[in-house]
Each structure stands twice: as C-alpha cells, then as structure tokens.
Backbone as CSV, one residue per row, in Angstrom:
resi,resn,N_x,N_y,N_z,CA_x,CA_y,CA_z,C_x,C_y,C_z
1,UNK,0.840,-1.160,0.000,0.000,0.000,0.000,0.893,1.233,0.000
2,UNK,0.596,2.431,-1.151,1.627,3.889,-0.871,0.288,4.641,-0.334
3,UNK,1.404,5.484,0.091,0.366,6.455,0.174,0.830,8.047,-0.355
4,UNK,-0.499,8.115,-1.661,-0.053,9.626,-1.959,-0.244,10.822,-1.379
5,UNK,0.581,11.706,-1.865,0.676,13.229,-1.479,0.473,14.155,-2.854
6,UNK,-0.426,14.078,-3.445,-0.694,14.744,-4.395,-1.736,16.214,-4.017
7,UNK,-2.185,16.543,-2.532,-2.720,17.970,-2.315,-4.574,17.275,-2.099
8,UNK,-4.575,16.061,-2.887,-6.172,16.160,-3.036,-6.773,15.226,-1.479
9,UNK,-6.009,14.909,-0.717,-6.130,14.094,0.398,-5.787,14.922,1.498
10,UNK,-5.590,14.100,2.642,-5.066,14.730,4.123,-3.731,14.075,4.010
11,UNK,-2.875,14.255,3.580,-1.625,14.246,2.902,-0.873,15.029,4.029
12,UNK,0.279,14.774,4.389,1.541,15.360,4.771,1.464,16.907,4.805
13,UNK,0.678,17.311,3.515,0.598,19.092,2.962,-0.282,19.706,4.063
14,UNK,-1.489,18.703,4.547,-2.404,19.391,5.196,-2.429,19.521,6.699
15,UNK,-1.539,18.580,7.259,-1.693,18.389,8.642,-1.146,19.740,9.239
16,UNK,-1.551,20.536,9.898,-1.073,21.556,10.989,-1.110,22.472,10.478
17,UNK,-1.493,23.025,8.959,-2.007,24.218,8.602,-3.621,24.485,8.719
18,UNK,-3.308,25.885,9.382,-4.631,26.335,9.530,-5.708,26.616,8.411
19,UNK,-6.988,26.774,8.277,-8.000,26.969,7.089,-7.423,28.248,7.054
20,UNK,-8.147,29.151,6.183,-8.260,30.669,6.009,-9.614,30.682,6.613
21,UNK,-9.385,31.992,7.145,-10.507,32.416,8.049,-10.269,32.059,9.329
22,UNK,-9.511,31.240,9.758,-9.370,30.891,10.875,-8.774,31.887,12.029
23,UNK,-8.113,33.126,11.415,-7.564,33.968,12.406,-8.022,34.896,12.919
24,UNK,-9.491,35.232,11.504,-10.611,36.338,11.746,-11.672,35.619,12.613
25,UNK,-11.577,34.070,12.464,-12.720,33.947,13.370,-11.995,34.294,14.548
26,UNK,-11.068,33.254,15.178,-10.633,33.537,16.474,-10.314,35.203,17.112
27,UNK,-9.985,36.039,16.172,-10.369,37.487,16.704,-11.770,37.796,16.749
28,UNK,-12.596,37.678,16.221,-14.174,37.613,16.355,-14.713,36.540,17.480
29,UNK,-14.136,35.866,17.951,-14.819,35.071,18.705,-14.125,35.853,20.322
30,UNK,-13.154,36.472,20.515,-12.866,37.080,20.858,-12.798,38.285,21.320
31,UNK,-13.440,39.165,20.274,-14.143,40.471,20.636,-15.392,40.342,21.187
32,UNK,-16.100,39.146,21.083,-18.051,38.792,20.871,-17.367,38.910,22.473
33,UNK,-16.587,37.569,22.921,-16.484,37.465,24.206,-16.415,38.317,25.151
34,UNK,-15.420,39.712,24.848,-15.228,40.577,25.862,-16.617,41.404,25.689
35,UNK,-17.286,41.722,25.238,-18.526,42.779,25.246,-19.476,41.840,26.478
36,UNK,-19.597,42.738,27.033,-20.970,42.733,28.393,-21.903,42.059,28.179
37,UNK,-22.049,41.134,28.858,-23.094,40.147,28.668,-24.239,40.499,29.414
38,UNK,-25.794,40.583,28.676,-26.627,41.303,28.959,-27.991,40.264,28.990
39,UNK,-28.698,39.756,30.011,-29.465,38.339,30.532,-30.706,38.911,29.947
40,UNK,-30.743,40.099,29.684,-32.219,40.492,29.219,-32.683,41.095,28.531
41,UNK,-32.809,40.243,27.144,-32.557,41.323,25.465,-34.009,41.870,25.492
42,UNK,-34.933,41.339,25.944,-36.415,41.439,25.483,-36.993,41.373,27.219
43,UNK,-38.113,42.386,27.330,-38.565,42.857,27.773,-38.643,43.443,29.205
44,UNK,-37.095,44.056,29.596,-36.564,44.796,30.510,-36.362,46.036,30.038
45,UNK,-36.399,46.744,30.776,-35.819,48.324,30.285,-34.747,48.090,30.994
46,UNK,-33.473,48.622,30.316,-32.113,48.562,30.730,-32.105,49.615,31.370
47,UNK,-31.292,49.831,32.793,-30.983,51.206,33.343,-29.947,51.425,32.833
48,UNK,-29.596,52.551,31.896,-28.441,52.777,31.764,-27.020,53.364,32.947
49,UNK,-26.128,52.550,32.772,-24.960,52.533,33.270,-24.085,53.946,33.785
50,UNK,-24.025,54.072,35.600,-23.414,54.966,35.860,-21.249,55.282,36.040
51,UNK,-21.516,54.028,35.710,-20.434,54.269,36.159,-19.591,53.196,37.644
52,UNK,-20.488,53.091,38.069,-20.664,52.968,39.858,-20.043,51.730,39.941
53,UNK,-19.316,51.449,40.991,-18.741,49.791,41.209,-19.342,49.390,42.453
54,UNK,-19.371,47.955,42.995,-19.796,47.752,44.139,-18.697,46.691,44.171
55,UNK,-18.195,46.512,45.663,-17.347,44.892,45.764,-18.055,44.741,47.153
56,UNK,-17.620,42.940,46.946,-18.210,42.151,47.857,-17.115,42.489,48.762
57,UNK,-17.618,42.689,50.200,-16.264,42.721,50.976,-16.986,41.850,52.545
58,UNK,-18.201,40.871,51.902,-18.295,40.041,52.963,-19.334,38.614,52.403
59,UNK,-19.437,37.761,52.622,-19.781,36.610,52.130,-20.115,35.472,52.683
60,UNK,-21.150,34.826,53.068,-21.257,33.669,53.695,-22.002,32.715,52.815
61,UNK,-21.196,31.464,51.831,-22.002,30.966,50.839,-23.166,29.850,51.699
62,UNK,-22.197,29.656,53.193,-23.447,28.287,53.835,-24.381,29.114,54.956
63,UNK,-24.940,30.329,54.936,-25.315,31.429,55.801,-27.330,30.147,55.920
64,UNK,-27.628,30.430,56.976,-28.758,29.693,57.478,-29.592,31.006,57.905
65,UNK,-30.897,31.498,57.226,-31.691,32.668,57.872,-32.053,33.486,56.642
66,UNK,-32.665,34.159,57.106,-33.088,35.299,55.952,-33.585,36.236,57.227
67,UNK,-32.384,37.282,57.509,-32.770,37.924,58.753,-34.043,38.886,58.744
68,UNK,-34.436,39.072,57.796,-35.646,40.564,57.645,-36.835,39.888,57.290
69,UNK,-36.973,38.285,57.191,-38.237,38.034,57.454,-38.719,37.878,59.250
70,UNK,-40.154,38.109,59.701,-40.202,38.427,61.009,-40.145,37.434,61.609
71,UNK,-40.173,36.031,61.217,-40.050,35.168,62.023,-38.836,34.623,62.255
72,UNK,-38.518,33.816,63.012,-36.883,33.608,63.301,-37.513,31.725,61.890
73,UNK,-35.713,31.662,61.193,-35.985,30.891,60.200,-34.738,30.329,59.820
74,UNK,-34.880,29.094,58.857,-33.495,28.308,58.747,-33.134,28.075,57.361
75,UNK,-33.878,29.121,56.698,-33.755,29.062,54.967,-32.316,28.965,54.839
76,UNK,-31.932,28.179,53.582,-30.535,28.253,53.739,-30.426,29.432,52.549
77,UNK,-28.972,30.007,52.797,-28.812,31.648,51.770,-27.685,31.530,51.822
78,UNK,-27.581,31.625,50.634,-25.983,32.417,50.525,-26.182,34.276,50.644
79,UNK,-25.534,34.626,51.609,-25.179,35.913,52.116,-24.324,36.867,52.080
80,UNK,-24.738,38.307,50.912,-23.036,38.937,50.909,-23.554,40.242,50.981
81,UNK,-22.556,40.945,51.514,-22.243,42.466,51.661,-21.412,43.241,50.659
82,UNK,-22.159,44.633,50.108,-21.049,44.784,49.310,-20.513,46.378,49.536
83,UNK,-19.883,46.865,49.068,-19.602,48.295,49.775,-19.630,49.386,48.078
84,UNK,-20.614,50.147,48.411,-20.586,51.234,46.649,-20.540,52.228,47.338
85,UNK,-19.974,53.240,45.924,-19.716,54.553,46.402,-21.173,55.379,46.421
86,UNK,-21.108,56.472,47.602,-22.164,57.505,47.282,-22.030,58.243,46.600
87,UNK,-22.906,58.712,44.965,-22.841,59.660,44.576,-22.625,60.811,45.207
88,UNK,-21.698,62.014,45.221,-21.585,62.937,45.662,-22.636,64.000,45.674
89,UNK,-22.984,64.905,46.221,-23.967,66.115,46.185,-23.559,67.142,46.281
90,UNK,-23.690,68.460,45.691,-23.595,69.816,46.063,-23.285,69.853,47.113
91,UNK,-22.111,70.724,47.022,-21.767,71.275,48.487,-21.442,70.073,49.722
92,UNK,-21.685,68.572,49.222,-20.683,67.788,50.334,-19.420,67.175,50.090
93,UNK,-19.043,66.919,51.451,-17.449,66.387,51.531,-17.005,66.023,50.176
94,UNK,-15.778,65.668,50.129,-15.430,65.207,48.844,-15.133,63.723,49.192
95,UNK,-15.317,63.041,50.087,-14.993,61.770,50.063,-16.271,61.286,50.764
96,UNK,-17.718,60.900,50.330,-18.914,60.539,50.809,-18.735,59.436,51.294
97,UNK,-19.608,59.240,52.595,-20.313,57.863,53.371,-20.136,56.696,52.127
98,UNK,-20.008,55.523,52.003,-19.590,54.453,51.259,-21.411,53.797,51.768
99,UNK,-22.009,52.911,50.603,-23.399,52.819,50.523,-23.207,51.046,50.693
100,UNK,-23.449,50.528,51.964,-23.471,49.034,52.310,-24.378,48.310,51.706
101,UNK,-24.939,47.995,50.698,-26.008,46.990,49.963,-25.687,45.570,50.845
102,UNK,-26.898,44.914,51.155,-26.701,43.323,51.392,-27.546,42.575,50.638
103,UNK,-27.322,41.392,50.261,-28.013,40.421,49.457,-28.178,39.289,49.476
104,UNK,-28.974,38.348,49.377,-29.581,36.955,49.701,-29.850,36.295,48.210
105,UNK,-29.033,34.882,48.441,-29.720,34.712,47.225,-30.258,33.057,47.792
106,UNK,-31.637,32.566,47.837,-31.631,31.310,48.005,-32.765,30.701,47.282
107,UNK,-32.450,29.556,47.124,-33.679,28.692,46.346,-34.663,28.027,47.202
108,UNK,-35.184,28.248,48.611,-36.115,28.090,49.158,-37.320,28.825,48.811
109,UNK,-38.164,28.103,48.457,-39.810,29.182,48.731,-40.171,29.707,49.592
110,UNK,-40.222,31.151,49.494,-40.483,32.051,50.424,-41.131,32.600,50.140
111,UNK,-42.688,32.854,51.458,-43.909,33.623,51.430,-43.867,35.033,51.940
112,UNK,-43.739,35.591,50.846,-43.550,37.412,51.413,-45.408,37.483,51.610
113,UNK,-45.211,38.398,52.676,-46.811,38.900,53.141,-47.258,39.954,52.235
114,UNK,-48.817,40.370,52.754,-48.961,41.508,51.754,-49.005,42.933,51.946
115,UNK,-47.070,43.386,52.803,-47.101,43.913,53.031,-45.715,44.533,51.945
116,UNK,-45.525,43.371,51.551,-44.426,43.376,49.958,-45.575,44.232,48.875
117,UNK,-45.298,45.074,48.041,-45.552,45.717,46.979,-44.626,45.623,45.671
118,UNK,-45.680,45.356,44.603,-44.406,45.535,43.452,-43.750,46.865,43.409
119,UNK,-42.191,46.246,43.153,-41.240,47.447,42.819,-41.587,48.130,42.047
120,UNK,-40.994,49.545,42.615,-41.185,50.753,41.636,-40.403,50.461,40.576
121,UNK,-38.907,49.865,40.222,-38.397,49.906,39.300,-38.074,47.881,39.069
122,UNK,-39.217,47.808,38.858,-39.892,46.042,38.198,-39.463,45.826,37.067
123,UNK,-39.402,46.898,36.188,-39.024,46.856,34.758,-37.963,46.305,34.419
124,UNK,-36.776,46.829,35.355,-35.580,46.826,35.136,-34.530,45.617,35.283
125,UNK,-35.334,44.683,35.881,-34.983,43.297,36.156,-35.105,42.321,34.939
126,UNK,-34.061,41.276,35.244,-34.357,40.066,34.232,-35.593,39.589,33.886
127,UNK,-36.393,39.387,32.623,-37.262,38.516,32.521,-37.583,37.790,33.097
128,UNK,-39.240,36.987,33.612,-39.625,35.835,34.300,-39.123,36.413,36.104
129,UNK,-38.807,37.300,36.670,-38.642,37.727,37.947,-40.138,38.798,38.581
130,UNK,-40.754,37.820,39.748,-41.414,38.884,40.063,-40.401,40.054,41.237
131,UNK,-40.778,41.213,41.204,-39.979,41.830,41.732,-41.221,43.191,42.716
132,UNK,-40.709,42.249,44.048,-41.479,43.497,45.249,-40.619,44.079,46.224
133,UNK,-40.876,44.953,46.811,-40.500,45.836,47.709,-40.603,45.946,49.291
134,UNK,-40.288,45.618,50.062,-40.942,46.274,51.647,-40.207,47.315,52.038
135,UNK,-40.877,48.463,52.239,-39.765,49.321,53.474,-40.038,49.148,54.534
136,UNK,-38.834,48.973,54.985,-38.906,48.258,56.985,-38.889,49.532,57.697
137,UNK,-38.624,50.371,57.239,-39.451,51.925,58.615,-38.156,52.148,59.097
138,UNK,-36.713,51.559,58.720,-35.552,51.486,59.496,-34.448,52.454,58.762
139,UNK,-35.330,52.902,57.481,-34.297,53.649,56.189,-34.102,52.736,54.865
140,UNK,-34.298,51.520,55.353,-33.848,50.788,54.616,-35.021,49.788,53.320
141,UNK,-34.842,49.486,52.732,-35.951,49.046,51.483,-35.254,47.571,50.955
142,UNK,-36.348,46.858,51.150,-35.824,45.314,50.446,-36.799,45.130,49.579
143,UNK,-35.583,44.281,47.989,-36.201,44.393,47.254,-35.850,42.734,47.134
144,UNK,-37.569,42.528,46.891,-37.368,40.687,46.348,-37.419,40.378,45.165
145,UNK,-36.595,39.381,44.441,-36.686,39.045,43.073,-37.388,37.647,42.950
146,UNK,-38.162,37.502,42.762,-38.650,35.899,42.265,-38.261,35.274,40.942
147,UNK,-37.806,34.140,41.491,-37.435,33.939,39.560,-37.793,31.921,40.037
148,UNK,-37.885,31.700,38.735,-38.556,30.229,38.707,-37.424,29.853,39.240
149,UNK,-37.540,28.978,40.512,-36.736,28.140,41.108,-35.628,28.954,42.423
150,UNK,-35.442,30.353,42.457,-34.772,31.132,43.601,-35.208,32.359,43.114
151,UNK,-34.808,32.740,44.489,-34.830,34.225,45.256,-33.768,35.073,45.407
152,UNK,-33.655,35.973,44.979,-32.356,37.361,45.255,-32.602,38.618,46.255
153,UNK,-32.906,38.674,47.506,-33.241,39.524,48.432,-32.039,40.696,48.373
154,UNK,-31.971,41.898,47.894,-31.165,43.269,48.387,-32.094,44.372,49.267
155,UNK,-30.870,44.520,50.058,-31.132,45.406,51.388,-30.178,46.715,50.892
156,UNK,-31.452,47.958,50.567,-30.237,49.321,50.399,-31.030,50.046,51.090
157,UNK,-30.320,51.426,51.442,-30.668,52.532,51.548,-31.917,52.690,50.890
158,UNK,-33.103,53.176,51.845,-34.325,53.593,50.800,-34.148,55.191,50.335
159,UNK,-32.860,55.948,50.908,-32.426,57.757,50.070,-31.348,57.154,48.997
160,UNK,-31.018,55.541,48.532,-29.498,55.446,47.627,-30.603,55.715,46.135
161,UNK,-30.030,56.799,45.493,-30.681,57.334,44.100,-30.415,55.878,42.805
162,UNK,-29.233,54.709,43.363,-28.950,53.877,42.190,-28.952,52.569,42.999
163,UNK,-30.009,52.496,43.973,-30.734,51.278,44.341,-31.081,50.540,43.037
164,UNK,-32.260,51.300,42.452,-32.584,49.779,41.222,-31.572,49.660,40.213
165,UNK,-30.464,50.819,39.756,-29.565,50.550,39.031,-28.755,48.962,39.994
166,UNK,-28.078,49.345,40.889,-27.368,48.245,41.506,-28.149,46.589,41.167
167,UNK,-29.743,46.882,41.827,-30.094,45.363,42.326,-30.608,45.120,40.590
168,UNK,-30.684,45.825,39.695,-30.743,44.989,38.279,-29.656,44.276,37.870
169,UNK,-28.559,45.454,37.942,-27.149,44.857,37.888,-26.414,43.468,38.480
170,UNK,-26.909,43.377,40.000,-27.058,42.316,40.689,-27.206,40.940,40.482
171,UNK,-28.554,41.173,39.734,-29.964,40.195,39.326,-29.042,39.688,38.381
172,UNK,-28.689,40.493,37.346,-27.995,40.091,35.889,-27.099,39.031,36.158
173,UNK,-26.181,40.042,36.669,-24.951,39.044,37.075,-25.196,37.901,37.835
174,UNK,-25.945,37.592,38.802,-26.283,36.569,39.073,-26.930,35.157,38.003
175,UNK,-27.961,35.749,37.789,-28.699,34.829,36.402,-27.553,34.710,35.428
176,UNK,-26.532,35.652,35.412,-25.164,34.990,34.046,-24.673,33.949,35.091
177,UNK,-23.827,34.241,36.385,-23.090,33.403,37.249,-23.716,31.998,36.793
178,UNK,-25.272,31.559,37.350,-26.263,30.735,37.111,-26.085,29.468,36.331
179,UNK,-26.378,30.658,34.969,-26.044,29.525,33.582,-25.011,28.570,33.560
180,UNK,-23.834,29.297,33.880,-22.741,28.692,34.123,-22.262,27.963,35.323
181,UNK,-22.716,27.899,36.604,-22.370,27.143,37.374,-22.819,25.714,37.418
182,UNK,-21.692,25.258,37.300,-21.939,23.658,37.080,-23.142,22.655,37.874
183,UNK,-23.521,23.705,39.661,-24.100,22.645,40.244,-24.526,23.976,40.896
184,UNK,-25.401,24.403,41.884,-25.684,24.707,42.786,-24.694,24.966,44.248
185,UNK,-24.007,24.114,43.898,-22.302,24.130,45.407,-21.362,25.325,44.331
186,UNK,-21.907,25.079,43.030,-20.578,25.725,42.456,-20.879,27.283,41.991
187,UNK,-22.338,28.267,42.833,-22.308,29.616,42.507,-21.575,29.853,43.763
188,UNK,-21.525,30.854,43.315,-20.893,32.015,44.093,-21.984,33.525,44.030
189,UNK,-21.565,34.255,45.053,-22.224,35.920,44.404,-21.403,36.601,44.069
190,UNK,-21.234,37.602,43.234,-20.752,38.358,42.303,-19.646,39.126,42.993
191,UNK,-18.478,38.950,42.712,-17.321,39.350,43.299,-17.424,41.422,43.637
192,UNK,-17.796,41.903,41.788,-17.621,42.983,41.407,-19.212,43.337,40.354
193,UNK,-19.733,44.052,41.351,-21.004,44.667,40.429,-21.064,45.640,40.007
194,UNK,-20.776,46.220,38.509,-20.744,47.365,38.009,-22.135,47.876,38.017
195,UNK,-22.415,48.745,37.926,-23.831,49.286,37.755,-24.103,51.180,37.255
C-alpha cells in the first residue's frame, strides 16, 4: 500500500495548517467574548450605566436565615455584603459615606406577606422575575426578586438614588453566574457589580 501526497487528500501538505478564516474567526470570537453580557434582550428596560462599582467585601455561601423576614428561620442563603460609592452632592465632603447593599440569594420558597408591593423599578430586572418591595421603617428598602426556582433579596438605603440601578445589575450578574455554574455548590455571588 503507498500512500499519496498529491494535495487532493489529508496528505503530509495538510496536517497543521490552519483553514483561512481561521484567524478572523478567532479574533471575532474574541471580541463577541469581551462585550458585556446582557441576561435580558427582550422585555426589561435597561438602566443605563453609571459608572458605579460595588465589591463584595463580605460573604457567607453556607449562611442559614433570611434575617428581615419576622419570624426567626433556617432558609438556607448564601449571604453577601457589598460596599458602593455615594454619589456625591452639592456642596458635600469630597470623600462621601460608602453605601453598604446586602443580598440573599436562596432557592427556598419564600412567602412574602402583603405587606411586599411591586417594585417601583420592576421593569428593570431580568425577565420571568417577580420583583417586590418592603420598606422596613428602618431607612432601609428590600427588594425581592422571584425567579422560577430562587430568590435574590437586596437590602439598600431607601435615600441610595442607584438602588434599582445596583439590584438589576445584581440580578444580571447573578442569572449569568447561574447559567454557568456547574451545580448549585458551584455559585458564588458576584465578586464585582458594576452598575
């Protein structure tokens, strides 16, 4: 048996050269990748983007409770804190109070009373999320996300002007984390939330 090398086979000529096109795809597959991945093409209104960062600077992925419901409880949550800047205002300091957001994310069913209201800014969330509100009388405003199968609880400031910017931002990044986590042991909450 020979074997030819005449170009019209997988011959000697062909092994380890690349097709054409192959360098524009891999730069195209490449640029697609770095652009912002966005969970909700159709029927969210996007808040547009301030600027604003938030980091996690506290975290408990095996946290047991959901402290702001009134009964004492053993929901299991993953639990994180994150620290954003305050927009500045006329005439204050130049280095503002830092804005503590907290957040819950768990897949237990949980019965909010009907003292939850839909969010003012409902829109702005991922598809398929119901999204309500309580203000606890304390300053503070929790906003619940329902989504088939878990829950995303944020605790802000009810005076922070980029509350629903943040907890959309939140939501997003979470539902991307989601897709991709292999199992349920393997999310995490969002290291760095731009918003």
């Amino acid at each position: 048996m020979t074997h030819r090398n005449d170009g019209k086979g997988t011959g000697k000529g062909q092994l380890g050269r690349p097709r054409r096109g192959s360098a524009a795809f891999a730069v195209l597959t490449l640029v697609l990748a770095s652009l912002p991945c966005r969970t909700d093409p159709a029927g969210a209104q996007a808040l547009p983007r301030t600027g604003s960062r938030a980091v996690l600077v506290r975290s408990d992925p095996a946290g047991k409770g959901l402290p702001f419901l009134p009964l004492p409880n053993a929901f299991p949550a993953h639990a994180a804190e994150y620290r954003a800047a305050r927009a500045e205002s006329a005439g204050a300091a130049s280095d503002p109070e830092p804005v503590l957001p907290r957040a819950w994310y768990s897949r237990a069913p949980v019965f909010l009373g009907p003292e939850w209201r839909s969010a003012a800014c409902g829109a702005a969330f991922v598809p398929g999320a119901r999204a309500l509100e309580y203000r606890s009388g304390n300053g503070t405003i929790l906003t619940a996300l329902e989504y088939p199968g878990y829950r995303v609880f944020i605790e802000t400031p009810d005076d922070w002007p980029d509350r629903c910017r943040f907890a959309a931002a939140l939501a997003e990044r979470i539902a991307y984390f989601l897709r991709y986590a292999p199992d349920p042991v393997g999310f995490s909450m969002p290291a760095i939330v731009d918003f």
